[in-house]
C-alpha positions as CSV (number, residue, x, y, z in Angstrom):
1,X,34.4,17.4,126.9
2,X,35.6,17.3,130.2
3,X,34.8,16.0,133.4
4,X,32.5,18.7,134.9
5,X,32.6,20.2,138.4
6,X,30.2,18.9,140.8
7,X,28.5,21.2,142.1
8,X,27.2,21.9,138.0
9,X,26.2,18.2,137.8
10,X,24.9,18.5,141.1
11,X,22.5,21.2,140.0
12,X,21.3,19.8,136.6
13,X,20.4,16.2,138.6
14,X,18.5,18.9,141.7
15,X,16.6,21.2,139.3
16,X,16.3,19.4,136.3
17,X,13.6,22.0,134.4
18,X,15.9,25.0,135.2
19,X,19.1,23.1,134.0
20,X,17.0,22.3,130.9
21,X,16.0,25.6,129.9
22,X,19.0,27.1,130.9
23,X,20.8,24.5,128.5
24,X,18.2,24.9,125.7
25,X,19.3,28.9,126.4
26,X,23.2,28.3,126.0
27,X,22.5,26.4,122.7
28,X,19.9,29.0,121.4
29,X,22.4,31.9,122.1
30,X,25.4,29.7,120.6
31,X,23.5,29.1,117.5
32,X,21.6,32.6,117.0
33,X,25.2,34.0,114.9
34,X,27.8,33.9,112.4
35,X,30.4,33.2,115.0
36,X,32.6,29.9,115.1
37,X,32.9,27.8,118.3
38,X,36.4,28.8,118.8
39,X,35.6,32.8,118.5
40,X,32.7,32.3,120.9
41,X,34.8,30.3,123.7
42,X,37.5,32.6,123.5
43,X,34.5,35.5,123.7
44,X,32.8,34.0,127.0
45,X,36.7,33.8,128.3
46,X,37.0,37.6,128.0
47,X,33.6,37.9,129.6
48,X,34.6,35.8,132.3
49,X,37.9,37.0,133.3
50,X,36.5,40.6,133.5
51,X,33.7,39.0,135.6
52,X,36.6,37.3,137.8
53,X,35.1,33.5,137.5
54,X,37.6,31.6,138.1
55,X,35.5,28.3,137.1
56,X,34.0,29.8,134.1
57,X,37.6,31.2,133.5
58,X,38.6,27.6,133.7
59,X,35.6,26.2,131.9
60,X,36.1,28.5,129.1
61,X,40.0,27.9,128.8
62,X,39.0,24.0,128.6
63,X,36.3,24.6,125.7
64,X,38.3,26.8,124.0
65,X,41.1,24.6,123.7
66,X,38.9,21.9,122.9
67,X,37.8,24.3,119.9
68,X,41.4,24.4,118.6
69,X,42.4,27.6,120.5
70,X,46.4,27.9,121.3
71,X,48.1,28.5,124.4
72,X,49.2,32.0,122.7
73,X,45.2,32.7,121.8
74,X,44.2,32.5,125.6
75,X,47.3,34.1,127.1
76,X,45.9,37.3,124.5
77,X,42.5,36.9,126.0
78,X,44.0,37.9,129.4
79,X,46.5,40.7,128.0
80,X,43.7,42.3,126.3
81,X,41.8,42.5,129.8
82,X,44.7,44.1,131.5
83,X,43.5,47.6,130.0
84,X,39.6,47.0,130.3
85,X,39.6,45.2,133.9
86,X,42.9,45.6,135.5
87,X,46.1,44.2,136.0
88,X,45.1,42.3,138.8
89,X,42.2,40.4,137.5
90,X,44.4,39.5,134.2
91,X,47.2,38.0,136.4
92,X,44.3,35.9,138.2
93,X,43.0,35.0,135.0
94,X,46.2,33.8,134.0
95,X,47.1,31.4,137.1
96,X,43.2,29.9,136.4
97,X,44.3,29.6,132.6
98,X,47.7,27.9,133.1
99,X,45.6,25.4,135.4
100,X,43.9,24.1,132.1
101,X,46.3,25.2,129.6
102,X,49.2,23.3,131.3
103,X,47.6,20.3,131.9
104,X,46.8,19.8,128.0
105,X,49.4,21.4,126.6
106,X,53.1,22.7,127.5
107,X,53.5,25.9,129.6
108,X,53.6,29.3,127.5
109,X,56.9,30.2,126.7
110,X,58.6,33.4,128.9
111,X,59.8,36.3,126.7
112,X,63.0,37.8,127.5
């Protein structure tokens, strides 16, 4: 994983108990299903780009690339959100995406 922000490692050394259950939460929820890691990443992308998060846009991105998502995979995330939450909050998405993606992998390709 990652390095993570610090303002999140921040708040788990401030309020240890909350961080706690709130972690013991996030595994729970992750384990609770039939879904694989990479299909729940690329889930809680879709859920963060229509919230407009840019970090958990960006903390998604990383994970699910970590899970063995492609470039092409995330980019899809976004398209899909253009007719659900807007052009505008997919081309965000996308800028926050291609701040991850890029810097693990090589830019998306440009169709002509």
């Amino acid at each position: 994983m990652g390095k993570l922000p610090k303002a999140y490692t921040q708040f788990q050394r401030d309020f240890r108990r909350v961080w706690k259950a709130y972690d013991q939460m996030g595994a729970a929820v992750h384990q609770e299903g039939p879904l694989k890691p990479k299909c729940r990443e690329l889930i809680k992308l879709g859920i963060a780009i229509g919230g407009r998060l840019e970090g958990a846009v960006k903390a998604h991105t990383r994970l699910a690339v970590e899970q063995g998502a492609t470039a092409e995979e995330i980019h899809q995330v976004a398209l899909l959100a253009i007719t659900t939450s807007g052009f505008p909050t997919a081309m965000a998405a996308l800028t926050w995406m291609d701040d991850v993606v890029s810097k693990r992998r090589r830019p998306r390709k440009k169709k002509r």
